[in-house]
C-alpha positions as CSV (number, residue, x, y, z in Angstrom):
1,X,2.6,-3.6,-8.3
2,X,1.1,-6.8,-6.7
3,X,-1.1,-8.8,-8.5
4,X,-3.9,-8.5,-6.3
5,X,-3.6,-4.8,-6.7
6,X,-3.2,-4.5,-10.2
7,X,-6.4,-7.0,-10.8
8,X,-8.4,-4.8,-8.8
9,X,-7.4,-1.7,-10.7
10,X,-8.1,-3.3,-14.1
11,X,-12.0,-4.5,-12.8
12,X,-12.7,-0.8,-12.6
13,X,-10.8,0.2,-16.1
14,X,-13.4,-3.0,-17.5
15,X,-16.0,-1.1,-15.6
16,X,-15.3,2.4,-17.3
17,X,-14.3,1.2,-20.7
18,X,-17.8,-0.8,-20.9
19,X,-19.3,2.5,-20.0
20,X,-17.4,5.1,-22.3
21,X,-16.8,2.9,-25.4
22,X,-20.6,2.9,-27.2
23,X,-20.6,6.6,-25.9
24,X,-17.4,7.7,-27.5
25,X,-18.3,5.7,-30.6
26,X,-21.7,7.4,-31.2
27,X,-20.8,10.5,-30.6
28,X,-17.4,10.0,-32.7
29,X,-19.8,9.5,-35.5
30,X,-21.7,12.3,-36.0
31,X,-18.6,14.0,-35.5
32,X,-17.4,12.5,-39.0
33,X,-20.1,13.7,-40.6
34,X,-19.6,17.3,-39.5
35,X,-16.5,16.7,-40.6
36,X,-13.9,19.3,-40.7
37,X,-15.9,22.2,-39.7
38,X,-15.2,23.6,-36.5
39,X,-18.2,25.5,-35.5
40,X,-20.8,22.3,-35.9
41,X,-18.5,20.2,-34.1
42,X,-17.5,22.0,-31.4
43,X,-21.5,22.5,-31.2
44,X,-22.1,18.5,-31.4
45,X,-18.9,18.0,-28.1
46,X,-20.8,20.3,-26.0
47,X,-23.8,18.6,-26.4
48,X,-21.8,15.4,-26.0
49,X,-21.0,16.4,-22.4
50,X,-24.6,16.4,-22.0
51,X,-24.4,12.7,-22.4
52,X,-21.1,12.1,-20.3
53,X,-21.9,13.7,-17.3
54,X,-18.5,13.0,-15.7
55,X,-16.7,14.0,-18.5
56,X,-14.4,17.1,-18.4
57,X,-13.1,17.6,-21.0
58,X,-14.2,16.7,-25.0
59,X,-11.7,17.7,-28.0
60,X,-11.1,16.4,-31.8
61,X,-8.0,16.1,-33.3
62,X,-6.7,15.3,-37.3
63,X,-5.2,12.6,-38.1
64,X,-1.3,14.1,-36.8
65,X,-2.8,14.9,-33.7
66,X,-3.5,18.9,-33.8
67,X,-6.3,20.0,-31.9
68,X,-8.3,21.0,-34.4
69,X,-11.5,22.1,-31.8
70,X,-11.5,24.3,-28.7
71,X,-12.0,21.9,-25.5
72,X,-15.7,21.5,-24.9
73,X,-15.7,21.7,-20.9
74,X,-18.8,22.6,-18.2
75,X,-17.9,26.1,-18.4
76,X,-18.3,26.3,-22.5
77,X,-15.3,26.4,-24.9
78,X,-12.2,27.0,-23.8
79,X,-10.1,28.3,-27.0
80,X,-6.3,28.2,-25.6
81,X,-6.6,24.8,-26.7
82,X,-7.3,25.3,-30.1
83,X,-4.4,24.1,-32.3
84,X,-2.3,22.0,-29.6
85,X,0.1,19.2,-30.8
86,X,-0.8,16.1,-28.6
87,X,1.0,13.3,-30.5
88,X,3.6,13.3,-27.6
89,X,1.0,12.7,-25.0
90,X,1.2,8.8,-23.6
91,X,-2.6,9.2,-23.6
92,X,-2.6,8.8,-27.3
93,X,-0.2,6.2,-27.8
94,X,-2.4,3.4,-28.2
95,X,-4.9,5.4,-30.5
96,X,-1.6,6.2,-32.4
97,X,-0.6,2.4,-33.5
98,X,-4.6,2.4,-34.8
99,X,-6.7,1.1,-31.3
100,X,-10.1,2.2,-32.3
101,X,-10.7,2.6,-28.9
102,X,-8.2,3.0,-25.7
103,X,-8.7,4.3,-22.4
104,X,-5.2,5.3,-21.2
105,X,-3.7,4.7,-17.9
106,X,-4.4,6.9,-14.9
107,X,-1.6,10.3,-15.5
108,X,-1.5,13.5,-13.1
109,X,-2.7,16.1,-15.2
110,X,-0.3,19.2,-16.6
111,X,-3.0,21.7,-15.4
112,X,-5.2,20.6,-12.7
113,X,-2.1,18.4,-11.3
114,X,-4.6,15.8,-10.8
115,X,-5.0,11.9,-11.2
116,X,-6.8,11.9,-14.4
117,X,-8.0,9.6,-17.1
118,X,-7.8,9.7,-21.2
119,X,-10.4,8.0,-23.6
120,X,-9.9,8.1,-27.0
121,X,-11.8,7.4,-29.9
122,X,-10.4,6.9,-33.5
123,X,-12.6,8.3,-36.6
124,X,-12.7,7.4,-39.5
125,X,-14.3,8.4,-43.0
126,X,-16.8,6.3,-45.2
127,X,-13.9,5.2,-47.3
128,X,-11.9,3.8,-43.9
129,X,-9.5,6.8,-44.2
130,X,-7.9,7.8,-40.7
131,X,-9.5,11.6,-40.4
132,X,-8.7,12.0,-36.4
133,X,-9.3,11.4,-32.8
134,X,-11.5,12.1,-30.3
135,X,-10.9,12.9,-26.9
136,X,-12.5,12.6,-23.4
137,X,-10.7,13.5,-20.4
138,X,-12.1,12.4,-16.9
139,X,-10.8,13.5,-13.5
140,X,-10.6,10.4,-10.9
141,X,-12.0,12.3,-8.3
142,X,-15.1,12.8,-10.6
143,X,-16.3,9.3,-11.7
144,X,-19.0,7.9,-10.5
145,X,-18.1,5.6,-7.2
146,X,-17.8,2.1,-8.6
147,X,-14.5,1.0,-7.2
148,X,-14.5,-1.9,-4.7
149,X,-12.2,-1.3,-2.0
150,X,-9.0,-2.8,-2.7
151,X,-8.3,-5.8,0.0
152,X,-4.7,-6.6,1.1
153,X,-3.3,-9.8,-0.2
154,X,-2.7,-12.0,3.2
155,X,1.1,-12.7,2.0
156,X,4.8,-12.3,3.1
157,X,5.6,-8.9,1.5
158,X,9.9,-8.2,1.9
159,X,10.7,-4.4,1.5
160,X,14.4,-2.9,1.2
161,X,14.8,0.1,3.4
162,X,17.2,3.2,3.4
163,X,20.9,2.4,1.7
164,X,22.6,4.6,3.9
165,X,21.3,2.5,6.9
166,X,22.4,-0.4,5.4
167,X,25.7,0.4,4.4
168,X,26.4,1.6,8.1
169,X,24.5,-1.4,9.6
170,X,27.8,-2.9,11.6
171,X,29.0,-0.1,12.6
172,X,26.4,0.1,15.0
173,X,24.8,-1.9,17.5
174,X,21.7,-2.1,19.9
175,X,21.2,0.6,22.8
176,X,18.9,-0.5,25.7
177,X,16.0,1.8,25.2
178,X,13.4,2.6,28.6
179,X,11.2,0.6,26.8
180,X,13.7,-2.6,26.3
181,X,13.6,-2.0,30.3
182,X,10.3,-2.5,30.8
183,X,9.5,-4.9,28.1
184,X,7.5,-7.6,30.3
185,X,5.8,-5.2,31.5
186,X,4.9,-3.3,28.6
187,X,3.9,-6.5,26.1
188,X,1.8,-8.0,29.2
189,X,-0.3,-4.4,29.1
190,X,-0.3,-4.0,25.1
191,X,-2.0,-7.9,25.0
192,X,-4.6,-6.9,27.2
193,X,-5.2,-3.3,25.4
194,X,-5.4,-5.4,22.4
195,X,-7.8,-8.3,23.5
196,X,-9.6,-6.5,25.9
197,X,-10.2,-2.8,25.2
198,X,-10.4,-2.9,21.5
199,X,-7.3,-1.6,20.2
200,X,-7.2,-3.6,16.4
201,X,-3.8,-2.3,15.1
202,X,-0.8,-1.3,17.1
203,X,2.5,0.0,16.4
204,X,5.5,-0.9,19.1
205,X,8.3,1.3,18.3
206,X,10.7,-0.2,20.8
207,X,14.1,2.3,19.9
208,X,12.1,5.1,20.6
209,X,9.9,3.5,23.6
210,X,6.5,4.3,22.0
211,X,3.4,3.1,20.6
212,X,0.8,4.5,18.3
213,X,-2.2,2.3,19.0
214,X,-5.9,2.2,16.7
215,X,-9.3,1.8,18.5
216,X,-12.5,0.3,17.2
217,X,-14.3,3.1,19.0
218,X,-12.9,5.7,16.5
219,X,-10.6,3.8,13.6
220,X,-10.1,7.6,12.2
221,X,-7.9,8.5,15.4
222,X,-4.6,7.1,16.7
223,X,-3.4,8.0,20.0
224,X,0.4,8.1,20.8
225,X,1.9,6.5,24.0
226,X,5.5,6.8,25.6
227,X,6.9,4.4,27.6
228,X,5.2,5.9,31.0
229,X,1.4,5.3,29.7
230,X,2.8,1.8,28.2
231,X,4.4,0.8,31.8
232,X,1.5,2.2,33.6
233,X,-1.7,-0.6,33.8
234,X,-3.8,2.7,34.8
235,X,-3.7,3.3,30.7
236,X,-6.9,0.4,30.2
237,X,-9.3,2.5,31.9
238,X,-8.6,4.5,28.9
239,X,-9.5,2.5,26.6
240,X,-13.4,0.8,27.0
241,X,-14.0,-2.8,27.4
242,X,-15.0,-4.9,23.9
243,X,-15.7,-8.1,23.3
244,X,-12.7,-9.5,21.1
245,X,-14.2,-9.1,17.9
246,X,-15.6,-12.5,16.4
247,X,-14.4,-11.4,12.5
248,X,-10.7,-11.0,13.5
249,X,-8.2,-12.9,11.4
250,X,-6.0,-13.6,14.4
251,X,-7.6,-14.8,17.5
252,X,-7.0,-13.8,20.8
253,X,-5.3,-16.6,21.7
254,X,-2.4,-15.8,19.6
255,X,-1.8,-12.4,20.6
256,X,0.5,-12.9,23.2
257,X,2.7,-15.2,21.0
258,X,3.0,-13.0,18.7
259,X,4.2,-9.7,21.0
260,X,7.0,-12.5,22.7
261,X,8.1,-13.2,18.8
262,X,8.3,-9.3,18.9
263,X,10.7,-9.4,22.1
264,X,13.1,-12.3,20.8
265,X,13.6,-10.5,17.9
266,X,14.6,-7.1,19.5
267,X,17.1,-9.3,21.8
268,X,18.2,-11.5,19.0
269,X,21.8,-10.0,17.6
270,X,23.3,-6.6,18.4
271,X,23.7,-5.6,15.1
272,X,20.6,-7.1,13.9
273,X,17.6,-6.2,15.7
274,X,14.0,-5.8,15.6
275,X,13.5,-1.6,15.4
276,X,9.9,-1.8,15.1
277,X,6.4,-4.1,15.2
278,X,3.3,-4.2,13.9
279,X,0.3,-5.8,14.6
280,X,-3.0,-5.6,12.9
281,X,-5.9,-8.3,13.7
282,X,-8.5,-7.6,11.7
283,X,-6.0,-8.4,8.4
284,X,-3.7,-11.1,9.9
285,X,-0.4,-9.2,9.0
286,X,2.4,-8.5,11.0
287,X,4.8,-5.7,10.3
288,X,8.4,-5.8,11.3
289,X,11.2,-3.3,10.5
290,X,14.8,-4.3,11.2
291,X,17.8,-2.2,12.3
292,X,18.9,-2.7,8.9
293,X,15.7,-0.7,7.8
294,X,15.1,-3.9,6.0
295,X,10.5,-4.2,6.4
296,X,8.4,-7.5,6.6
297,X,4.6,-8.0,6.0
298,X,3.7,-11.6,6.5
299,X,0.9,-13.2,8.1
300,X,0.8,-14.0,11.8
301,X,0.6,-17.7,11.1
302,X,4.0,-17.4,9.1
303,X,5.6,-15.2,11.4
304,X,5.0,-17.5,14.8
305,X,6.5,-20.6,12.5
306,X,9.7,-18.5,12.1
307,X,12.8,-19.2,14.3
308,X,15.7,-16.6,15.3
309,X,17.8,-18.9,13.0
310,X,15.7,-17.8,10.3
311,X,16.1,-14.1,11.1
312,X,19.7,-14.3,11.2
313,X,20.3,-16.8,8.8
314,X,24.0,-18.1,8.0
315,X,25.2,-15.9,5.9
316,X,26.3,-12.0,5.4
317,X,22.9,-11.2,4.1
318,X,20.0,-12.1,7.0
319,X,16.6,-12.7,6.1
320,X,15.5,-9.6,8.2
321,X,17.9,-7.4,5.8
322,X,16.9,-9.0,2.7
């Protein structure tokens, strides 16, 4: 996982720790002094999911990890939990080497089969004496919305792509697709779709002589075009006219550079060759799979610094393999 990823992910685990630790910890002690009877504390969880409204699940375990309380859920006790061993569950791990608190990495849960959360919550006696755990378990799709939406990091990503490709690689070599044909033609009509009618994200898929192309009139949608609506200028008055959008990361200036670097690399070897290209300006990346199924992310001021030398490199193992 990238770094920019995983420090996103861990701002919202500071987020929900902050928010379920002095919970867990008050509740976890009037659970001690109930202490071991069943019936008052299986009374004291289900009012304790009174006071963690996303909360699905609440359990207590002893100090081996038996359930030693139904599971206090929204639809009242559910007693087929009573008794479980859940010392093997990763969940508990931390809690295990003596965490007073831990809130456990997001799991797909055995029942629901659901991305799902564990808190858990160690208590002890007056004397200090381990006397159990208690549980919370939260379903993802339940939290309250606090996330920020994760942003891509704006640098060269290098991705590996099918074996079997790559161990077949030269014994194959580049077919002249209809689109290859028409190339001129089809890059002149895909620069002006993308600076003129406001397509923000387009895929060329130049084996196959296709595109699937985004619109800032309706993001949610792609639409899917073979190499006669890509040869054919008619295919603009499909799309509206919009002002190139002043927020873009690449400008508009560069999107015809970028779509020739897309047509030097699909005539560059006959081995290796340039499969597929992406182009997104909003984020500044551009995508390119190789006929070695090798996959690039990189920004578009990187990519239009890059030769065919580069590509190709010297030795057995090209850049655009990996």
């Amino acid at each position: 996982m990238n770094a920019t990823l995983q420090a996103s992910i861990d701002r919202q685990r500071s987020i929900l720790k902050g928010w379920l630790s002095s919970s867990l910890a008050l509740l976890a002690d009037d659970c001690r002094l109930a202490w071991p009877d069943r019936r008052t504390l299986e009374r004291r969880l289900m009012e304790g999911l009174a006071e963690l409204p996303y909360c699905k699940y609440l359990y207590l375990l002893d100090d081996r990890a038996l359930q030693i309380t139904s599971n206090a859920s929204r639809a009242g006790l559910l007693e087929s939990h009573y008794g479980r061993d859940r010392s093997d569950r990763p969940y508990l791990a931390e809690a295990l080497a003596g965490n007073t608190f831990s809130l456990s990495d997001a799991y797909i849960s055995r029942n629901s089969r659901r991305p799902s959360l564990t808190a858990v919550q160690i208590i002890r006696g007056e004397d200090g004496r381990l006397l159990g755990y208690l549980g919370a378990d939260f379903d993802l799709r339940e939290l309250p919305a606090t996330q920020a939406l994760y942003r891509q990091p704006g640098h060269w990503m290098q991705l590996k792509g099918d074996p079997a490709i790559r161990s077949g690689l030269f014994y194959q070599e580049r077919v002249t697709s209809p689109l290859d044909e028409r190339i001129d033609m089809v890059l002149d009509l895909l620069t002006e779709l993308i600076t003129v009618n406001g397509v923000f994200h387009m895929k060329l898929h130049f084996s196959s002589s296709r595109a699937t192309l985004w619109s800032m009139d309706d993001p949610y949608r792609f639409r899917i075009h073979g190499i006669d609506d890509l040869s054919d200028p008619d295919l603009c008055l499909a799309y509206p006219r919009r002002d190139y959008p002043a927020d873009a990361d690449i400008p508009a200036a560069a999107i015809p550079r970028i779509l020739q670097g897309f047509r030097e690399l699909r005539y560059m070897d006959e081995i290796i060759y340039l499969r597929s290209g992406i182009l997104n300006i909003f984020n500044g990346l551009v995508g390119l799979t190789f006929s070695c199924d090798g996959s690039h992310y990189m920004p578009w001021k990187e990519f239009l610094d890059k030769d065919i030398g580069f590509w190709l490199g010297a030795s057995t193992a090209p850049k655009a393999c990996g």
